[in-house]
C-alpha positions as CSV (number, residue, x, y, z in Angstrom):
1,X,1.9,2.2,-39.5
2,X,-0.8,4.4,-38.2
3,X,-2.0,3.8,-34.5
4,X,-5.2,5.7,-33.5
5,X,-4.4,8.1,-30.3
6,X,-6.9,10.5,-28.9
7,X,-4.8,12.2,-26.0
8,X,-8.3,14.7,-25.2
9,X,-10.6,11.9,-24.9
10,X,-10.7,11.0,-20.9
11,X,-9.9,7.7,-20.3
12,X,-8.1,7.0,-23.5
13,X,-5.5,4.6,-22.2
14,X,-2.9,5.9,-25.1
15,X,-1.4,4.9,-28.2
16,X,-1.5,1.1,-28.8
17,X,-0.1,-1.7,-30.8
18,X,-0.1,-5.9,-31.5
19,X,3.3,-7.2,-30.5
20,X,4.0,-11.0,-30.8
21,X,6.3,-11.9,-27.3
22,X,8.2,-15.2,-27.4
23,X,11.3,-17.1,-27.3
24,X,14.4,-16.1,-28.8
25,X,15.4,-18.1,-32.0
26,X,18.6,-18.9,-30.5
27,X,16.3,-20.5,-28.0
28,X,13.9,-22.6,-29.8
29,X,16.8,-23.6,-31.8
30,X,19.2,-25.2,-29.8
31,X,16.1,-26.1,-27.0
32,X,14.8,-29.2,-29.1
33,X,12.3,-31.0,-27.5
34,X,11.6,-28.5,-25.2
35,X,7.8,-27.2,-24.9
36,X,7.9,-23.9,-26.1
37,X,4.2,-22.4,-26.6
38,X,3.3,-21.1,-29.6
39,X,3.6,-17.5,-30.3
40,X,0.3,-15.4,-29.8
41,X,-0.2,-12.4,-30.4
42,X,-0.8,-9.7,-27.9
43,X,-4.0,-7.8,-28.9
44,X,-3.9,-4.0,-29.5
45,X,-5.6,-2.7,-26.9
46,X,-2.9,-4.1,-24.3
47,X,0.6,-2.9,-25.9
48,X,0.4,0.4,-24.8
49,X,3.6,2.6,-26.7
50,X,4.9,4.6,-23.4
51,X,7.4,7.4,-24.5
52,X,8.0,7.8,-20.4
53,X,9.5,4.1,-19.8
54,X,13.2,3.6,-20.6
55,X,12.6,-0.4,-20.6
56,X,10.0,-2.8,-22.3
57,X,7.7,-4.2,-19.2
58,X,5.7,-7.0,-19.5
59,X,2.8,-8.4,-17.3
60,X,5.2,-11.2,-15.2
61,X,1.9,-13.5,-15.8
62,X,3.1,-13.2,-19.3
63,X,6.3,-14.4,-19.1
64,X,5.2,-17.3,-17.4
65,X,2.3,-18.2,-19.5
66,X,5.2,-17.9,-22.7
67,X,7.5,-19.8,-20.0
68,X,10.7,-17.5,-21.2
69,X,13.7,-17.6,-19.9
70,X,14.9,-15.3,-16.7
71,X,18.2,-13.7,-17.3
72,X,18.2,-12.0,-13.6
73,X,16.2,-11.6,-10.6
74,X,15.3,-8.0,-8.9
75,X,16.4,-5.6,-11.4
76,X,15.7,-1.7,-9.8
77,X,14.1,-0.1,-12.1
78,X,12.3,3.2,-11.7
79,X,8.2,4.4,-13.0
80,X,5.8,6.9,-12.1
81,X,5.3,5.0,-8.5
82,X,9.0,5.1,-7.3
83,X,11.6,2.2,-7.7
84,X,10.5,-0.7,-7.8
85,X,12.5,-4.3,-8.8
86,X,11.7,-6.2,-11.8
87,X,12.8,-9.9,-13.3
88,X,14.7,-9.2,-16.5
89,X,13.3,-12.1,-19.7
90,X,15.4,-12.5,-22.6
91,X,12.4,-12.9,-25.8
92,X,12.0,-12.0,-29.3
93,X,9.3,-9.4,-30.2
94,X,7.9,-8.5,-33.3
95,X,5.0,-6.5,-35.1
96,X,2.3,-8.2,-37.0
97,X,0.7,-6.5,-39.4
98,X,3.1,-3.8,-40.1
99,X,6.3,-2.4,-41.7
100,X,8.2,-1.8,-38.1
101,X,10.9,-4.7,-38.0
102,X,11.1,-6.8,-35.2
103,X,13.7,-8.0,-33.2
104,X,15.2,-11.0,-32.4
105,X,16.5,-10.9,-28.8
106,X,16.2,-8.2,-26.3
107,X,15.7,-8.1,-22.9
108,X,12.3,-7.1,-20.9
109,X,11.7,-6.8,-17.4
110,X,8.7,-8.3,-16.2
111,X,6.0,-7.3,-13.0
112,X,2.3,-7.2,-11.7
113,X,0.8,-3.9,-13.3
114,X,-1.4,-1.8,-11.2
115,X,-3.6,-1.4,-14.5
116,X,-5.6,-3.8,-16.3
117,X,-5.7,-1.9,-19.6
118,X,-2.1,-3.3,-20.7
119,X,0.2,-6.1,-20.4
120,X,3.0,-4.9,-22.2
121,X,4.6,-1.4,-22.5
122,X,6.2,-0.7,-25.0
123,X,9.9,1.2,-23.8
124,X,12.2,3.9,-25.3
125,X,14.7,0.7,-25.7
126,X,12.6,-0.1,-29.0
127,X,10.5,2.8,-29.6
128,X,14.5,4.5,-30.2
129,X,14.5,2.9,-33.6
130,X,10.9,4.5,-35.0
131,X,10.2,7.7,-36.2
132,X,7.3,8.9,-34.5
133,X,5.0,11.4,-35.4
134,X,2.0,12.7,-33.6
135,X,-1.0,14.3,-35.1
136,X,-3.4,15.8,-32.7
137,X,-6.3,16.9,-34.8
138,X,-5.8,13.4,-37.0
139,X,-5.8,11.6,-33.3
140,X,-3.1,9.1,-34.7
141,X,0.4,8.4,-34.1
142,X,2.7,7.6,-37.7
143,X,5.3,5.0,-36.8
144,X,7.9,4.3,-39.3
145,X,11.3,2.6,-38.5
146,X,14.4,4.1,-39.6
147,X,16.6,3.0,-42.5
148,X,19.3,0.4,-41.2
């Protein structure tokens, strides 16, 4: 997968993907009945790939709006503006429109963002499993995942 990057343009918010966020299988599965909203995806310009965050974030109006399930409540975790505590969501995430594998459960914490350019970021918790390679001059990150 090749995602367009321009690091020397001001005001380029970074490398981006499309990420689908939603319930766990496990969930939807055994939650019959329930209303679960269908997935949608999250458009390219918001999933923002961010080598500097150990965890996945997502906008907390997010998980609402997919209604997912909190797994714990104020969770310290750390960014660029200090500690800060975060709601941990239990969700599946996956990768339309390209060869990177998605996963079936994982954990995400959740909180306002500062920045209207994204409302997920992308953590080193998935990013671990891609090779990534940056071009400069080509202005493009190549994401491949590794063999299993």
């Amino acid at each position: 997968m090749k995602v367009h990057w321009n690091p020397f343009e001001w005001g380029d918010p970074g490398p981006r993907i499309k990420v689908v966020i939603r319930h766990t299988e496990d969930e939807i599965r055994l939650g019959v009945g329930l209303d679960y909203p269908e997935p949608v995806a999250v458009m390219a310009l918001m999933a923002l790939l961010d080598t500097g965050a150990q965890t996945t974030i997502i906008h907390s109006a997010l998980a609402t709006s997919r209604k997912l399930t909190m797994t714990d409540a104020n969770v310290p975790a750390r960014g660029i503006g200090g500690q800060c505590f975060c709601d941990e969501y239990a969700c599946s995430i996956s990768f339309p429109n390209s060869d990177l594998p998605g996963i079936g459960t994982t954990r995400v914490l959740a909180r306002e963002f500062k920045e209207l350019h994204h409302v997920v970021l992308i953590g080193r918790d998935i990013m671990r499993t891609w090779k990534m390679d940056f071009d400069p001059r080509a202005k493009s990150v190549i994401i491949t995942p590794y063999a299993s």
